[in-house]
N, C-alpha and C positions, 0 to 999 in steps of 0.2 A: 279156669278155676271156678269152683261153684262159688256163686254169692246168697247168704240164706238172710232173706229181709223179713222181717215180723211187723204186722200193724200198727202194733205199740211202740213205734218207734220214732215214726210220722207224726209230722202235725202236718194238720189240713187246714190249706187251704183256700176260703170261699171266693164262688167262682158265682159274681151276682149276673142276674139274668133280668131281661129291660120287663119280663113277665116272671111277678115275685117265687111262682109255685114253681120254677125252672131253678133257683139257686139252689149250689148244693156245693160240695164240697171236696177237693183233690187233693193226692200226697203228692209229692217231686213224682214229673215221670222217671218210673223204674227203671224203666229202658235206656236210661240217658245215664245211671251210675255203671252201669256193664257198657257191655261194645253190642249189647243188642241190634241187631240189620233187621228182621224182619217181622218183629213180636215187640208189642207196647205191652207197657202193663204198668198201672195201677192202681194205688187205693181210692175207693168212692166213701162219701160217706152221705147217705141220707136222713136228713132230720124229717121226725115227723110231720106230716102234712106237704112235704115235697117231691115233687115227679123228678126222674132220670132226664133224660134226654126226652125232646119231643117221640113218638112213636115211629120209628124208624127199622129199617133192612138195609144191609151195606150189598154193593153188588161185586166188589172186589176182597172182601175181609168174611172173614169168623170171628168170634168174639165166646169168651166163657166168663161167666161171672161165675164167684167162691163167694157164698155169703159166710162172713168172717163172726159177725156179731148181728144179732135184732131180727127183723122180718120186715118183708113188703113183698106189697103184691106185684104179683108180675102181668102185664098184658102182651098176648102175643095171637097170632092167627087160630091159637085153640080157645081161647077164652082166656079169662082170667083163673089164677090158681096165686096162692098164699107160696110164697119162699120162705126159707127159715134158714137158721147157722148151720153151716156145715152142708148146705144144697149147692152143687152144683148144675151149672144151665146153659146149656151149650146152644149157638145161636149159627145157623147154617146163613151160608149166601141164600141171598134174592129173599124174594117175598114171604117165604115161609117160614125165615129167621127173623123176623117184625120184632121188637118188643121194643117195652118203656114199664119201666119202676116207678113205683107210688107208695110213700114210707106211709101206710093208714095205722101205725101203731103209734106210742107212748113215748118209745124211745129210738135212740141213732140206727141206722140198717148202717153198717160199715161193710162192703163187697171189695172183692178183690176182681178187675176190669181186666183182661188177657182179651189182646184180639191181634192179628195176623197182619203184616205188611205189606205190601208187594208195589210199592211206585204209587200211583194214582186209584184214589178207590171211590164209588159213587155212592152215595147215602141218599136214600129214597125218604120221604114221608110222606107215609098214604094221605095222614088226615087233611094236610095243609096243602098236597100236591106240590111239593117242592123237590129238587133235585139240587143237592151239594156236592161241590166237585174236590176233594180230600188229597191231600193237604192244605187245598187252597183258599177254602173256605168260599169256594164262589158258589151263590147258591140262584137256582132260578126255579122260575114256575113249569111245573111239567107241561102245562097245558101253549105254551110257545114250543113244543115237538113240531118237527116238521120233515116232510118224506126227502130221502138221504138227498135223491137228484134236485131238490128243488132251488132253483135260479142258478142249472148249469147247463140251461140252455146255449146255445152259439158255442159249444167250448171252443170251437176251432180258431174264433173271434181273437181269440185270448191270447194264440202261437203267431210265430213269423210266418206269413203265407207261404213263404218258399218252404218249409217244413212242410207243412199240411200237405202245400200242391203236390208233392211229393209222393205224398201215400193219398191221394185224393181216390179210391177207389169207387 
């Protein structure tokens, strides 16, 4: 059965951030009043002089914002460009769907957030070189990467000898 939600219906709200220019402002997840499985969604609202999310790519999701009310600008791997009402902005996986919102106008940017589910999803941040593991909120430094085999040396170590000696080719 369709369910038809309107912005003005929501109150939002604020979602403080421990760095001030990060708070901003959320309606009930959407997704949680329907039986939604694989699609979150929604309302943002940004006051001016505040950024979206740090500048981020998800490597398992999509993501569309609808800007509903106001403008901000958008940063993404093309540069920067001005959003407005009625813009949509579709955000592909990995590194080339980057972005982060910055309300540089007068008044609220109110978007509507749609982004795609599927289990575990990775959230990149180029500038801070961080890696967040979704829905778990574990987040680490990218720069602790390390090559797949590393400290799997001896595996055999690891098994009951009579196994191993077995296939000891």
């Amino acid at each position: 059965m369709p369910t038809i939600f309107n912005a003005s219906q929501f109150e939002f709200k604020t979602i403080k951030a421990s760095i001030p220019e990060f708070t901003w402002k959320t309606s009930t997840r959407l997704a949680k009043l329907v039986e939604g499985e694989d699609f979150q969604f929604d309302f943002r609202c940004l006051e001016p002089g505040q950024f979206s999310f740090p500048y981020h790519f998800h490597r398992n999701a999509e993501e569309l914002f609808v800007i509903i009310s106001g403008k901000a600008m958008l940063r993404s791997p093309a540069g920067f460009a001005e959003v407005n009402k009625n813009d949509v902005i579709f955000y592909e996986k990995g590194p080339k769907g980057a972005h982060q919102l910055f309300n540089h106008s007068d008044s609220s940017c109110i978007y509507l957030d749609l982004r795609t589910t599927f289990g575990v999803d990775v959230c990149e941040y180029p500038d801070s070189k961080k890696i967040n593991i979704l829905p778990y909120q574990e987040i680490y430094e990218s720069s602790a990467k390390v090559d797949y085999y590393k400290d799997e040396e001896n595996v055999k170590a690891k098994w009951p000898e009579e196994i191993v000696k077995k296939c000891d080719y």
